[in-house]
mmCIF file of the N, C-alpha and C atoms, coordinates in Angstrom:
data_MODEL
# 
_entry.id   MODEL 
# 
loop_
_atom_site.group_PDB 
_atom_site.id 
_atom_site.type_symbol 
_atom_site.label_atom_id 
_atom_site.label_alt_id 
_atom_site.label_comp_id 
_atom_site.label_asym_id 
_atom_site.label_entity_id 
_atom_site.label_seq_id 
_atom_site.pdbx_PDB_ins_code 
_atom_site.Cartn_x 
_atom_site.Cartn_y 
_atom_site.Cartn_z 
_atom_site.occupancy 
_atom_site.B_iso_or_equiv 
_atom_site.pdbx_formal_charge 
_atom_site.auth_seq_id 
_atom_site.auth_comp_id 
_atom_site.auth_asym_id 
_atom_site.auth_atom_id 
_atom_site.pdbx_PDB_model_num 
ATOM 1   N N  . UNK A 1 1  ? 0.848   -1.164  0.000  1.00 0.00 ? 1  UNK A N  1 
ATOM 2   C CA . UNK A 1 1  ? 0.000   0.000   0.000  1.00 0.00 ? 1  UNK A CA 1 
ATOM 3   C C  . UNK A 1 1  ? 0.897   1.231   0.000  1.00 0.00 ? 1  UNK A C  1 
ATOM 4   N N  . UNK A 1 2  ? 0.668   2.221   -0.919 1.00 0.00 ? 2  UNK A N  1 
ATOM 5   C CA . UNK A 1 2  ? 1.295   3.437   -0.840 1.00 0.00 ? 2  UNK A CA 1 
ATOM 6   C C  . UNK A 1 2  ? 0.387   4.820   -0.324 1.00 0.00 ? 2  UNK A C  1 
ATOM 7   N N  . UNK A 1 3  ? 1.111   5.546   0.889  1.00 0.00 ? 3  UNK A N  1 
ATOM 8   C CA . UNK A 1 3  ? 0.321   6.638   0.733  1.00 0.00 ? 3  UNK A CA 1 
ATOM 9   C C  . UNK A 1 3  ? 1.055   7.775   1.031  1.00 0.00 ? 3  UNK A C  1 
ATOM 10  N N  . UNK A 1 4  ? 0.697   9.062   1.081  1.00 0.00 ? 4  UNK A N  1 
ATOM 11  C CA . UNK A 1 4  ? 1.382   10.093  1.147  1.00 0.00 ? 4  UNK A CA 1 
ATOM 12  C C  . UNK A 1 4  ? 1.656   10.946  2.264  1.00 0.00 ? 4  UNK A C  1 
ATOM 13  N N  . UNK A 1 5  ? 2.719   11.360  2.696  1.00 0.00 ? 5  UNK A N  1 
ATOM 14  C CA . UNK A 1 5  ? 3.421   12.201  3.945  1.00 0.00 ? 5  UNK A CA 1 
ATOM 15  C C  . UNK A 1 5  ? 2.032   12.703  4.784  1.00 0.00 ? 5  UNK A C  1 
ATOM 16  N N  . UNK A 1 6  ? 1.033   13.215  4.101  1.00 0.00 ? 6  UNK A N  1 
ATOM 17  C CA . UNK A 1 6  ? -0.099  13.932  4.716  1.00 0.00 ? 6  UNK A CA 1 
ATOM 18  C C  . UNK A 1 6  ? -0.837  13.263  5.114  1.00 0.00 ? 6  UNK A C  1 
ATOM 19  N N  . UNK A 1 7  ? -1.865  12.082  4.272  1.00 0.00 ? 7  UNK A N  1 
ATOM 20  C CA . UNK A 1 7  ? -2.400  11.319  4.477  1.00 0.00 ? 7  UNK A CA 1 
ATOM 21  C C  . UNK A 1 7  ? -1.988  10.183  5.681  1.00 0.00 ? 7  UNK A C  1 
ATOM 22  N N  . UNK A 1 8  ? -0.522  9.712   5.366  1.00 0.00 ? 8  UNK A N  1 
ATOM 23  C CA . UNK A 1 8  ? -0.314  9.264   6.838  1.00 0.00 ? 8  UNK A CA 1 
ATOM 24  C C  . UNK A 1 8  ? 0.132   9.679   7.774  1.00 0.00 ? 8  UNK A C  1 
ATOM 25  N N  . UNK A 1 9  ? 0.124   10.940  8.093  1.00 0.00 ? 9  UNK A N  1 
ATOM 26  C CA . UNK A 1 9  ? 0.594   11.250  9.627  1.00 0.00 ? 9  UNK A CA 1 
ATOM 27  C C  . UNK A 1 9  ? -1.025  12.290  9.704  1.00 0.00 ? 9  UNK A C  1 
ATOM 28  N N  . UNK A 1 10 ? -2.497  12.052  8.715  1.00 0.00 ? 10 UNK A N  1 
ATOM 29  C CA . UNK A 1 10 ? -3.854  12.466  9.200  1.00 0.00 ? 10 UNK A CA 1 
ATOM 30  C C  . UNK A 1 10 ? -4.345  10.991  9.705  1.00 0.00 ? 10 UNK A C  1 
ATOM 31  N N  . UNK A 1 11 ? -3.799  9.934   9.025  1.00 0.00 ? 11 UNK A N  1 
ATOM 32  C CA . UNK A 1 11 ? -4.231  8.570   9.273  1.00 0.00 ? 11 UNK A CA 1 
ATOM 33  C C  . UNK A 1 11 ? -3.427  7.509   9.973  1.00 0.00 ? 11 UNK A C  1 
ATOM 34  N N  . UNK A 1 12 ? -2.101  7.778   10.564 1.00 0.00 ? 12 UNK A N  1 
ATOM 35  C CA . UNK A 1 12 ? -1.298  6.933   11.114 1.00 0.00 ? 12 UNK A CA 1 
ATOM 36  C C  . UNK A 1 12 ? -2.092  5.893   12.324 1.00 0.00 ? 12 UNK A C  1 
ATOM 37  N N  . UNK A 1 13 ? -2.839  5.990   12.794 1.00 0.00 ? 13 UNK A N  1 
ATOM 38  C CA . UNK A 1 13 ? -3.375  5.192   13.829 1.00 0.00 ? 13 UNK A CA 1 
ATOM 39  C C  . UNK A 1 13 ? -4.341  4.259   13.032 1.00 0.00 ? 13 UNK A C  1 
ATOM 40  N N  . UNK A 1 14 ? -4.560  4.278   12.095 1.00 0.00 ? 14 UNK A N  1 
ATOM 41  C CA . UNK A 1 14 ? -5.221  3.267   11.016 1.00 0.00 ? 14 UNK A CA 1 
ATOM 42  C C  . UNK A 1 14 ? -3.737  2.255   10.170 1.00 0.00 ? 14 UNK A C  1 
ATOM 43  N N  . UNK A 1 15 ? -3.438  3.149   10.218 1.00 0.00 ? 15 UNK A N  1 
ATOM 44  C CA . UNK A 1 15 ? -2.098  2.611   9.252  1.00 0.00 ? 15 UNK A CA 1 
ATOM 45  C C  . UNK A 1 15 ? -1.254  1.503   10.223 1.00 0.00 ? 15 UNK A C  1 
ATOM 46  N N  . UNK A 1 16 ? -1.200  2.179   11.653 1.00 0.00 ? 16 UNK A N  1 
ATOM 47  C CA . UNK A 1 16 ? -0.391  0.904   12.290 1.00 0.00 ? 16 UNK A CA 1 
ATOM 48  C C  . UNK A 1 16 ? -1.492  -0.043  13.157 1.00 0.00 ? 16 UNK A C  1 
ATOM 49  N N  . UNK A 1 17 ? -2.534  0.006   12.564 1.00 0.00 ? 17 UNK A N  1 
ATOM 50  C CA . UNK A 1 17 ? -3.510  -1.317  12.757 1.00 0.00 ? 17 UNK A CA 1 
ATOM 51  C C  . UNK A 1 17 ? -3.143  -2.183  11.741 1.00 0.00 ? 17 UNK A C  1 
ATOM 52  N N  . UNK A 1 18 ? -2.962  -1.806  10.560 1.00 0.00 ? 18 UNK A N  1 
ATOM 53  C CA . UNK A 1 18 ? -2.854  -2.342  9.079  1.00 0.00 ? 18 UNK A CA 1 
ATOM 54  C C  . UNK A 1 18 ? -1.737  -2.993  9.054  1.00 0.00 ? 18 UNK A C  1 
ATOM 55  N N  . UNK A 1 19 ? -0.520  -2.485  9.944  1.00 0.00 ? 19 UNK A N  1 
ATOM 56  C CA . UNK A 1 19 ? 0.583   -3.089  9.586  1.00 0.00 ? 19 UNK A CA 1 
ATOM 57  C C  . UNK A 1 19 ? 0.820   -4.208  10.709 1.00 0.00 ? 19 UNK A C  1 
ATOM 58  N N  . UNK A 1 20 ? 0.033   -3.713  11.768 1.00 0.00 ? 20 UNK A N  1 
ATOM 59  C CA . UNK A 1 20 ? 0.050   -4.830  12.619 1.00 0.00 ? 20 UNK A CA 1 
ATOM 60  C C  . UNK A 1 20 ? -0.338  -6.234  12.301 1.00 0.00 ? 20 UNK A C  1 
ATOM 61  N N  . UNK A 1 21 ? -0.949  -6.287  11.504 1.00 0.00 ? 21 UNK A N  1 
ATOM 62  C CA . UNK A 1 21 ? -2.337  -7.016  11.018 1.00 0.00 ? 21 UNK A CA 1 
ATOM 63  C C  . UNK A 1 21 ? -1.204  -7.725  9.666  1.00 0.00 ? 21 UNK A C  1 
ATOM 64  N N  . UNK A 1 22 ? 0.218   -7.396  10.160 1.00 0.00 ? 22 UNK A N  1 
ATOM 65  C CA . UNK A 1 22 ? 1.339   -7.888  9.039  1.00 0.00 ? 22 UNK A CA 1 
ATOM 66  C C  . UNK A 1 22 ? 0.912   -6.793  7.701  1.00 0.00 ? 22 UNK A C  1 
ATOM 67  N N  . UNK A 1 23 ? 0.708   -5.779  7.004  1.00 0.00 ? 23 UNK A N  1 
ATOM 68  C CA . UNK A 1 23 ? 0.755   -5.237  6.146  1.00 0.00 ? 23 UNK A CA 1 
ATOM 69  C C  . UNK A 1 23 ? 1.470   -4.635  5.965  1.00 0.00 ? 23 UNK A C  1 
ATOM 70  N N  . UNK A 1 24 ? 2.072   -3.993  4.787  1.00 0.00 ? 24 UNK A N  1 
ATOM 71  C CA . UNK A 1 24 ? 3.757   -2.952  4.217  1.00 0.00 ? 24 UNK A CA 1 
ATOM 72  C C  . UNK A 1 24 ? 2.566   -1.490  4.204  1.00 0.00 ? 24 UNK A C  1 
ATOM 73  N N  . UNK A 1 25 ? 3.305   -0.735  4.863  1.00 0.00 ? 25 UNK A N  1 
ATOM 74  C CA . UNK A 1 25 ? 2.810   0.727   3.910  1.00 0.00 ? 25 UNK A CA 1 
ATOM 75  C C  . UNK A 1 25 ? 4.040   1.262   3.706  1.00 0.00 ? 25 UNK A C  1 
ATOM 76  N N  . UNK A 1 26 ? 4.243   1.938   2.205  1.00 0.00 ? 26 UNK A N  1 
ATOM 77  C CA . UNK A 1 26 ? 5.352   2.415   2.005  1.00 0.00 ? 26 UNK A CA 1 
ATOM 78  C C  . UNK A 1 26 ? 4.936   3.821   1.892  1.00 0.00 ? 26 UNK A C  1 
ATOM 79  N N  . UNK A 1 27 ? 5.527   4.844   2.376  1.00 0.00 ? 27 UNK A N  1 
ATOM 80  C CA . UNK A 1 27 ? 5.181   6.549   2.506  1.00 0.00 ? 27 UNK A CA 1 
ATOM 81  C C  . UNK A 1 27 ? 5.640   7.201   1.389  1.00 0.00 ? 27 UNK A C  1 
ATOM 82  N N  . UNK A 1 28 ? 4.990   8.525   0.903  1.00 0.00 ? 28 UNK A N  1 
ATOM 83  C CA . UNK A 1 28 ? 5.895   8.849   -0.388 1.00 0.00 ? 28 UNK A CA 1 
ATOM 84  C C  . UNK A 1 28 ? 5.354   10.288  -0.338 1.00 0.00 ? 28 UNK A C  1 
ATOM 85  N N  . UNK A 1 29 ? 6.239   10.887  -0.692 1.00 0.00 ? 29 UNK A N  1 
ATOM 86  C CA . UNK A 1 29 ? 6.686   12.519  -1.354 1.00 0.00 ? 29 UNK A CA 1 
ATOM 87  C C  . UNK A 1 29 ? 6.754   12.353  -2.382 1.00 0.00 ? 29 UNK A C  1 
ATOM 88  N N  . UNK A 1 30 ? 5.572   13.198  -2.790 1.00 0.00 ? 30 UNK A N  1 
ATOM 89  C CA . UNK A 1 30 ? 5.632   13.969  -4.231 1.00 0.00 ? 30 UNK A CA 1 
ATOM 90  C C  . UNK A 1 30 ? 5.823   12.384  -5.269 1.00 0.00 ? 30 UNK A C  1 
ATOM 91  N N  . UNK A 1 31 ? 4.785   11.178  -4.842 1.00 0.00 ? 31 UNK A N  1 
ATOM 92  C CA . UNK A 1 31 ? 5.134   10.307  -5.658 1.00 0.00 ? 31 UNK A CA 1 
ATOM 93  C C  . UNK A 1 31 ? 6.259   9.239   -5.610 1.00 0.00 ? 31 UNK A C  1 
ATOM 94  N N  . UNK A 1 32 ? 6.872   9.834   -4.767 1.00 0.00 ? 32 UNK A N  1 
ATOM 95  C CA . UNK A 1 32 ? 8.941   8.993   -4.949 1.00 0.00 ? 32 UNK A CA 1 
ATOM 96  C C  . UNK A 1 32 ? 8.546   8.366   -3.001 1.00 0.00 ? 32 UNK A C  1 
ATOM 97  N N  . UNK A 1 33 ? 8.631   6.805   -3.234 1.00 0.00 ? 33 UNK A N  1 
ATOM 98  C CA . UNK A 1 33 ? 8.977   6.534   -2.061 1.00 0.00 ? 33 UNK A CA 1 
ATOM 99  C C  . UNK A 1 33 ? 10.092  6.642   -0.874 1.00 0.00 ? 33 UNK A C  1 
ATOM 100 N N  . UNK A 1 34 ? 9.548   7.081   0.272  1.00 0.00 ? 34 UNK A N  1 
ATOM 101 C CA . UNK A 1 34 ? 10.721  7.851   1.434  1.00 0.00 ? 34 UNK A CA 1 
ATOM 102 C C  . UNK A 1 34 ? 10.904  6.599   2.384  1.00 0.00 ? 34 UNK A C  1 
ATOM 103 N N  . UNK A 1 35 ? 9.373   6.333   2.628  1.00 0.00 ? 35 UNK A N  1 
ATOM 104 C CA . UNK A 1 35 ? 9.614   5.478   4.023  1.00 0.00 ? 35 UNK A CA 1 
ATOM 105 C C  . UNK A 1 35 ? 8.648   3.786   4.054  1.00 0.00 ? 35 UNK A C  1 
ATOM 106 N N  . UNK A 1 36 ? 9.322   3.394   4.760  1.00 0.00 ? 36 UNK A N  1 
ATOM 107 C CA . UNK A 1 36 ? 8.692   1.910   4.516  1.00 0.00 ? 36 UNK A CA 1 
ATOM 108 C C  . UNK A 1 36 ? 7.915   1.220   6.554  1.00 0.00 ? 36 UNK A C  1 
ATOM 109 N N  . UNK A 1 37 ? 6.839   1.554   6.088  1.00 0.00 ? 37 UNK A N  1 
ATOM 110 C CA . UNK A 1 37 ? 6.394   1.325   7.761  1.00 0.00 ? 37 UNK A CA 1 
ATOM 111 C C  . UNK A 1 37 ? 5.933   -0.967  7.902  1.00 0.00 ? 37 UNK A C  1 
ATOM 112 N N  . UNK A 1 38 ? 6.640   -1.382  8.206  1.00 0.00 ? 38 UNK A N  1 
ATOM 113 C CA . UNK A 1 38 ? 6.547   -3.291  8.239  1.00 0.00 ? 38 UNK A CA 1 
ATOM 114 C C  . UNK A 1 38 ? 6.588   -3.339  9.482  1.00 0.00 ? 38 UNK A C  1 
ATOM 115 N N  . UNK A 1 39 ? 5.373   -4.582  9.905  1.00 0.00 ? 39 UNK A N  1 
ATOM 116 C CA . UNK A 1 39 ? 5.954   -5.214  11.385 1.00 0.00 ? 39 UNK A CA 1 
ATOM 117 C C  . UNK A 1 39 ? 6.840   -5.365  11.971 1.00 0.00 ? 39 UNK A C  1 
ATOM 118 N N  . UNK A 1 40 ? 7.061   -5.286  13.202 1.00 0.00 ? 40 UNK A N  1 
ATOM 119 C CA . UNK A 1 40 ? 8.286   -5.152  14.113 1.00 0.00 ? 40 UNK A CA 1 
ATOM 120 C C  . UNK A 1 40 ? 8.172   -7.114  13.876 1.00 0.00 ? 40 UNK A C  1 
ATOM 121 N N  . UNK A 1 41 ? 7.916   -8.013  14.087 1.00 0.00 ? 41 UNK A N  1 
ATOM 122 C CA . UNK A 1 41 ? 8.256   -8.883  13.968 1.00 0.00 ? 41 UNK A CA 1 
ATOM 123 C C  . UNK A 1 41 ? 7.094   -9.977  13.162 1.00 0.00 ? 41 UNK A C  1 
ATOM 124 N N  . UNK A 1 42 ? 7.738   -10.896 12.452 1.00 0.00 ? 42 UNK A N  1 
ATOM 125 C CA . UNK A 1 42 ? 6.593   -11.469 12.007 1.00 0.00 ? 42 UNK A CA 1 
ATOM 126 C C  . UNK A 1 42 ? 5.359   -12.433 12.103 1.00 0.00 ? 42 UNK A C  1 
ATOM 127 N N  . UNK A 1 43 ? 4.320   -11.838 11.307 1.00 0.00 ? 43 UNK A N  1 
ATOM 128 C CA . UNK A 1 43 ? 3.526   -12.352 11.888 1.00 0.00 ? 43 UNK A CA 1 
ATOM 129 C C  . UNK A 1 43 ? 2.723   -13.774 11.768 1.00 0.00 ? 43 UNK A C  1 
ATOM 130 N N  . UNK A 1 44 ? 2.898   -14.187 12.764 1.00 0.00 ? 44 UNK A N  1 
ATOM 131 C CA . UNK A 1 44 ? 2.260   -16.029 13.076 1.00 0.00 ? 44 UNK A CA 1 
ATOM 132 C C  . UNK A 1 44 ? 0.540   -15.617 12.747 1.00 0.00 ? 44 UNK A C  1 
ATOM 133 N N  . UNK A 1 45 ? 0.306   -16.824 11.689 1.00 0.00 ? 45 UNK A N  1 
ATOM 134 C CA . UNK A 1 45 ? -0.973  -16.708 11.173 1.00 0.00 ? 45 UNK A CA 1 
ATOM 135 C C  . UNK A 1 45 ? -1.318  -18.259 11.698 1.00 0.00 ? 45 UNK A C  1 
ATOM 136 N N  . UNK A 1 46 ? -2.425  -18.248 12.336 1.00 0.00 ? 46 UNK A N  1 
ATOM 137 C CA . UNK A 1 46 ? -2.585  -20.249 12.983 1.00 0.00 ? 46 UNK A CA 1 
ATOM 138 C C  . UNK A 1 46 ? -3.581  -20.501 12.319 1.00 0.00 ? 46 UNK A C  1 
ATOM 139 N N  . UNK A 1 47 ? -3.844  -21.570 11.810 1.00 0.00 ? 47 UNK A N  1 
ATOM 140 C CA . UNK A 1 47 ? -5.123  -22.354 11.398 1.00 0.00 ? 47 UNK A CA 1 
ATOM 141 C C  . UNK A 1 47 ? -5.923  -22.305 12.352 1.00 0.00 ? 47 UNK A C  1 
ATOM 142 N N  . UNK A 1 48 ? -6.782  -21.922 13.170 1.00 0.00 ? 48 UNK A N  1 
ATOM 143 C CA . UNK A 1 48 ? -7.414  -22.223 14.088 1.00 0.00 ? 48 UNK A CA 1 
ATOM 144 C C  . UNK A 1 48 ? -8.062  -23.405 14.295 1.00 0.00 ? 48 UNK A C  1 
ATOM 145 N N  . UNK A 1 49 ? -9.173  -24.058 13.181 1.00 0.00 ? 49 UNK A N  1 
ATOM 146 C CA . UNK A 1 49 ? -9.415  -25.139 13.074 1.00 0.00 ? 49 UNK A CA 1 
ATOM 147 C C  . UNK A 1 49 ? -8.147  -26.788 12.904 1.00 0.00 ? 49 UNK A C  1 
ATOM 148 N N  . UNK A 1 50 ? -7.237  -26.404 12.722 1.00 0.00 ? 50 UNK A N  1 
ATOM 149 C CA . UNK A 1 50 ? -6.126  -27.785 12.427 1.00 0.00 ? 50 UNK A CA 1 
ATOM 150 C C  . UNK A 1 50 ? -5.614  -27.280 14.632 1.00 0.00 ? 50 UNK A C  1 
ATOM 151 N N  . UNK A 1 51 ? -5.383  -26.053 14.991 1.00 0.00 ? 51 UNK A N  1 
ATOM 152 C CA . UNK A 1 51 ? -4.751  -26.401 15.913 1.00 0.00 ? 51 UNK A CA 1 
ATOM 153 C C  . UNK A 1 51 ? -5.750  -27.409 17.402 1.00 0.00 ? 51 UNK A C  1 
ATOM 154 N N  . UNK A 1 52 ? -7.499  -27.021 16.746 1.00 0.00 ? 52 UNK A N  1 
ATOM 155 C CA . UNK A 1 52 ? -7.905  -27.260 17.912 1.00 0.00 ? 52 UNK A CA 1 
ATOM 156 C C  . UNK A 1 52 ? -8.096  -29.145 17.450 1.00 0.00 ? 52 UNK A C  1 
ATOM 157 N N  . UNK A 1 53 ? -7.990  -29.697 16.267 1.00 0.00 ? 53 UNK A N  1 
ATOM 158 C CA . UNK A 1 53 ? -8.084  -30.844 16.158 1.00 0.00 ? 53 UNK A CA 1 
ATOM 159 C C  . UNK A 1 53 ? -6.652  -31.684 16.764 1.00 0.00 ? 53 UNK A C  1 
ATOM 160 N N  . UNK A 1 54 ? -5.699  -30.789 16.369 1.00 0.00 ? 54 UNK A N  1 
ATOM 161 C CA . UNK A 1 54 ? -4.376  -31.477 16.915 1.00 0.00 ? 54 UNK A CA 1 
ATOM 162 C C  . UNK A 1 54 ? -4.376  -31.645 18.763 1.00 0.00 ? 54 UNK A C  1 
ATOM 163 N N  . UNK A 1 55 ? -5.228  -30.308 19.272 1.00 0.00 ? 55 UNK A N  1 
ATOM 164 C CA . UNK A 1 55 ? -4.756  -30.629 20.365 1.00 0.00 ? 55 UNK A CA 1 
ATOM 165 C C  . UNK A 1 55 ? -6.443  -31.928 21.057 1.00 0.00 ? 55 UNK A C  1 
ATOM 166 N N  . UNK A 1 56 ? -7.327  -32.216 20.003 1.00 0.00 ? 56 UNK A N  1 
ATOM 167 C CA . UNK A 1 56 ? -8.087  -33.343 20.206 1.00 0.00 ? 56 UNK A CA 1 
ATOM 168 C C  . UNK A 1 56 ? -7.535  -34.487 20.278 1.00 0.00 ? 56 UNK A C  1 
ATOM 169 N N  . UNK A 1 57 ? -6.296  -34.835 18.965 1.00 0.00 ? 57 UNK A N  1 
ATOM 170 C CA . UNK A 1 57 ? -5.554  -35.614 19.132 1.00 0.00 ? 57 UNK A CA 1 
ATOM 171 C C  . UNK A 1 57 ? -4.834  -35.917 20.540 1.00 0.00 ? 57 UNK A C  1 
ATOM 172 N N  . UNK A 1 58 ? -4.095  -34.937 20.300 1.00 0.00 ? 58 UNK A N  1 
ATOM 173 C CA . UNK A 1 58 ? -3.191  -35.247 21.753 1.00 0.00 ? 58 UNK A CA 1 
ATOM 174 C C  . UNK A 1 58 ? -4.029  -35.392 22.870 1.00 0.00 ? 58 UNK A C  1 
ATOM 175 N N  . UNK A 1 59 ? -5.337  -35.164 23.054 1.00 0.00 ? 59 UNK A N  1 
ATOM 176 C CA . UNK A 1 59 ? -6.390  -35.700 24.336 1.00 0.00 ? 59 UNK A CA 1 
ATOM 177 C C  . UNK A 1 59 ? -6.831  -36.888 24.525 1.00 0.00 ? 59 UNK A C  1 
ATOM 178 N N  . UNK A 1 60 ? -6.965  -37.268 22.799 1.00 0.00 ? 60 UNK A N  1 
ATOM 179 C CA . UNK A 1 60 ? -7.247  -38.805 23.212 1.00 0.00 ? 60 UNK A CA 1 
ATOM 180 C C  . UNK A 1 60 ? -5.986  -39.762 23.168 1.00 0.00 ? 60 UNK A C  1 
ATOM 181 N N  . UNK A 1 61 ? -5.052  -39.408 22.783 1.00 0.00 ? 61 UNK A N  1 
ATOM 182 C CA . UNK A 1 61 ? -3.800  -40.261 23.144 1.00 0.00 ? 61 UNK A CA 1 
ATOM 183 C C  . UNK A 1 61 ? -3.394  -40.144 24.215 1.00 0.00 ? 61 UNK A C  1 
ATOM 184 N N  . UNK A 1 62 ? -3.201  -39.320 25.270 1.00 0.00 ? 62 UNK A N  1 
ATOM 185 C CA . UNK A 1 62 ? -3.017  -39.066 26.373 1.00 0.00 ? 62 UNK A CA 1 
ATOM 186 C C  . UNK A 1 62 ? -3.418  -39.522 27.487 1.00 0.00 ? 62 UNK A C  1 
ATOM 187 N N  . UNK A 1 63 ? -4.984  -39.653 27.407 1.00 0.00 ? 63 UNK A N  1 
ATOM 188 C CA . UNK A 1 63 ? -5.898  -39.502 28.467 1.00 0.00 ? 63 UNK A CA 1 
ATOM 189 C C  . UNK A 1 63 ? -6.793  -40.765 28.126 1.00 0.00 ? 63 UNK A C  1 
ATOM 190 N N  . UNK A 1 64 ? -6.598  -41.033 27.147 1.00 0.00 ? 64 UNK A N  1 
ATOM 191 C CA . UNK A 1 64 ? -7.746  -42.434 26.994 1.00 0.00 ? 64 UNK A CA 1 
ATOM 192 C C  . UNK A 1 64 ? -7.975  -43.235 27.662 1.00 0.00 ? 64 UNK A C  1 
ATOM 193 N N  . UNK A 1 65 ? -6.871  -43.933 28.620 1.00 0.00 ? 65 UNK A N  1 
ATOM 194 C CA . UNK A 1 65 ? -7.031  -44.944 29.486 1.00 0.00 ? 65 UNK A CA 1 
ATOM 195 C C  . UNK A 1 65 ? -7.163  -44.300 31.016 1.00 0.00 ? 65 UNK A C  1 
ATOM 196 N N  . UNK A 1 66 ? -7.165  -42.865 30.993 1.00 0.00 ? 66 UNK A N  1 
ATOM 197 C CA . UNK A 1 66 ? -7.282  -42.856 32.819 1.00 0.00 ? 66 UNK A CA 1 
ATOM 198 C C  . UNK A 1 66 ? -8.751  -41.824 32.926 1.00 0.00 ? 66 UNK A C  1 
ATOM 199 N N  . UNK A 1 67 ? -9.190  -42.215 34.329 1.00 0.00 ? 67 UNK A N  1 
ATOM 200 C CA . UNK A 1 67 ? -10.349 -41.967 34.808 1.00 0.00 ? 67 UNK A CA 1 
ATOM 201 C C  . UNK A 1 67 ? -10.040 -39.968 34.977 1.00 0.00 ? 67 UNK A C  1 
ATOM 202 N N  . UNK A 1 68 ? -11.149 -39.635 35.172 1.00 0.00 ? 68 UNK A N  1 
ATOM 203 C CA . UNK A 1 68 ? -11.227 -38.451 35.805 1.00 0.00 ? 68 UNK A CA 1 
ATOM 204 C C  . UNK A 1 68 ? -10.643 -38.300 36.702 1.00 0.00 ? 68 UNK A C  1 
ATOM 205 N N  . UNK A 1 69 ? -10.921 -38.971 37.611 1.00 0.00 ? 69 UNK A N  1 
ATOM 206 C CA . UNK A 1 69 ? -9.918  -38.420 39.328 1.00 0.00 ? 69 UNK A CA 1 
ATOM 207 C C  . UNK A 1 69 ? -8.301  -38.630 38.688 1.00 0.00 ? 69 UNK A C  1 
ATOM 208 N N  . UNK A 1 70 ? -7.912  -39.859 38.052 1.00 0.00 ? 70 UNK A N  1 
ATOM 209 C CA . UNK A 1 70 ? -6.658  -39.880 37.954 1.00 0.00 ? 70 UNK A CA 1 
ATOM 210 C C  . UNK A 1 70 ? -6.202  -38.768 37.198 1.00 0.00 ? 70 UNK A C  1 
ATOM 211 N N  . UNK A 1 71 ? -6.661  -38.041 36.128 1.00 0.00 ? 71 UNK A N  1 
ATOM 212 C CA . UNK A 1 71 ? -6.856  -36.936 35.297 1.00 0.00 ? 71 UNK A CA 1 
ATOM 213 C C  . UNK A 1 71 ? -6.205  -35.802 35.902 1.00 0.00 ? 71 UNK A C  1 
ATOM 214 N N  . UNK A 1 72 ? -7.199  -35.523 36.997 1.00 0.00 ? 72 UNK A N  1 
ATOM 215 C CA . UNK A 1 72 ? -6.792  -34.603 38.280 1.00 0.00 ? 72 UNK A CA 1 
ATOM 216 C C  . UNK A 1 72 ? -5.659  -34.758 39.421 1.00 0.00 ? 72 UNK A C  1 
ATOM 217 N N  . UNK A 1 73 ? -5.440  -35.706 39.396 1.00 0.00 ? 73 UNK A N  1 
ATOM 218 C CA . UNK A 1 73 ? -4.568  -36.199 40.369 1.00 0.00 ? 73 UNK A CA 1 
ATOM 219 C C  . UNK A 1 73 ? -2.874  -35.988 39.761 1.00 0.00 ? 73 UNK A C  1 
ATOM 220 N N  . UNK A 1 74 ? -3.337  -36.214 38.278 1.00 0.00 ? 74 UNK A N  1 
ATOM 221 C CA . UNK A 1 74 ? -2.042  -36.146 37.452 1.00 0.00 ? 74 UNK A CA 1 
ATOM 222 C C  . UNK A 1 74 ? -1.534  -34.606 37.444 1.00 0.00 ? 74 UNK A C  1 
ATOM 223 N N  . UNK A 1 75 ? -2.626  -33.875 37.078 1.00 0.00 ? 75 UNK A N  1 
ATOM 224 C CA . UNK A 1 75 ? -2.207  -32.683 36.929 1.00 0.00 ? 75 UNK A CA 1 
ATOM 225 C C  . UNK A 1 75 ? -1.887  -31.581 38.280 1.00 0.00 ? 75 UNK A C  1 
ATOM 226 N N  . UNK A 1 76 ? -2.208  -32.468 39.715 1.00 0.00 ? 76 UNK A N  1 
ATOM 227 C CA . UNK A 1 76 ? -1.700  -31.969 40.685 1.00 0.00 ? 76 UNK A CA 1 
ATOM 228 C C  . UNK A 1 76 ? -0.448  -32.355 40.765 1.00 0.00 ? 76 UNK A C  1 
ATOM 229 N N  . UNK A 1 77 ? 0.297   -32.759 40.542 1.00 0.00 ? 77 UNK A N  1 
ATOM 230 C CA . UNK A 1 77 ? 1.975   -33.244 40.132 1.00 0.00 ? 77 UNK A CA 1 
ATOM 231 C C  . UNK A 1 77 ? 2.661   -32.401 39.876 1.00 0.00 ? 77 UNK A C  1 
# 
């Protein structure tokens, strides 16, 4: 996304939602790019649906053979 010296310092608090959100804005004078605004670090995008099946997996491999109390008992450990 390109926008201009004015426009982003009338809109900067939109702009670093955008980039948070992992997006590039590059700033520009008079047309000619100056400045390049990118996430400070990058950004982890999760499947939401694959992570909550994986951690289904790991519940029933785990836990299949013990009771509730033992369940609890384990995790007081």
């Amino acid at each position: 996304m390109n926008i201009g010296v004015y426009q982003a310092k009338t809109h900067l608090p939109e702009l670093l939602t955008k980039v948070a959100q992992g997006e590039q804005v590059t700033i520009t004078r008079h047309g000619r790019p100056i400045a390049r605004l990118v996430p400070s670090e990058p950004v982890r995008v999760y499947d939401v649906r694959g992570v909550i099946e994986e951690l289904k997996a790991l519940a029933k491999g785990r836990h299949a053979d013990l009771s509730i109390k033992e369940m609890i008992a384990e995790g007081r450990r």
